[in-house]
N, C-alpha and C positions, 0 to 999 in steps of 0.2 A: 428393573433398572429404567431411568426415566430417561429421552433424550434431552441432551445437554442443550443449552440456550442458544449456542455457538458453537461455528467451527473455523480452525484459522488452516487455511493451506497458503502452501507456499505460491507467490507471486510468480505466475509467469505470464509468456503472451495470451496465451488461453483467456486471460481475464483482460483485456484491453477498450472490452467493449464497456465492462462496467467502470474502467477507468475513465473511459470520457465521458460516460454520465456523470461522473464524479468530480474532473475538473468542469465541467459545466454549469456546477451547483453555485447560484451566486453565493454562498453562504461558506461552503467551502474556499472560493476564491475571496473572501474577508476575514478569514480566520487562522488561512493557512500561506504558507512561502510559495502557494501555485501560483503564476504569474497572471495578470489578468489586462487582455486578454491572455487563454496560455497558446505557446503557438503550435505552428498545425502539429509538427512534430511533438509535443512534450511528451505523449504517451508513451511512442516509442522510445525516444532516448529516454524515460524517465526508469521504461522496461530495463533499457540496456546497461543502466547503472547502477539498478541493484541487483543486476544478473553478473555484474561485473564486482559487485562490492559482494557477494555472497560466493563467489566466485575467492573472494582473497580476503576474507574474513572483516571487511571495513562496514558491511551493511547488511540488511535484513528485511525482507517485507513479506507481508501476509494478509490476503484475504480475509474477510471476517464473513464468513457464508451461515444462511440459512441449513440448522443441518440435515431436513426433511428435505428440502427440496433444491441443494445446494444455489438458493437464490443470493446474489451480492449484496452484503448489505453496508461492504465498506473497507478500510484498511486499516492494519497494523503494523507502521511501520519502527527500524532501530536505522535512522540514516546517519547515523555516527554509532560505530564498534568501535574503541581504542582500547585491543585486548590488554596491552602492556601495563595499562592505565585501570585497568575493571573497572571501564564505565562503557556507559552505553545512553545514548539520548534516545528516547520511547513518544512515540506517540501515536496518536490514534483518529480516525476520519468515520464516523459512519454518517452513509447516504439517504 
């Protein structure tokens, strides 16, 4: 059995450190809805609303980790659920 390319764990604080590598990337902040600059906070609240949208079925996110040496290599995020609807808006960041 080979190991796989990726792995996605679920977002928590645990990874915040790779988040603000990640808003920091000018490339990320031209491509993505990060604000730029983003403010000092965004990390946190950005934590606490998909802890709150996972939390009530509106939202979703996921690490994209190295899976030998669980290094960050980015995010997978669903920041729009609309279970009533079966849709879900998908996207995706790697750093």
């Amino acid at each position: 059995m080979s190991t796989p390319p990726i792995r996605l764990v679920p977002l928590t604080p645990a990874h915040a450190d790779g988040l603000r590598e990640l808003i920091n990337d000018p490339e990320v902040l031209r491509f993505t809805r990060v604000p730029d600059p983003p403010p000092a906070d965004f990390v946190e609240s950005w934590l606490q609303r998909y802890e709150a949208g996972r939390a009530d079925g509106t939202r979703e996110a996921f690490t994209i980790e190295e899976p030998v040496d669980g290094r960050f290599l980015g995010i997978a995020v669903a920041p729009s659920i609309r279970r009533d609807e079966r849709t879900a808006e998908l996207g995706y960041v790697i750093h």
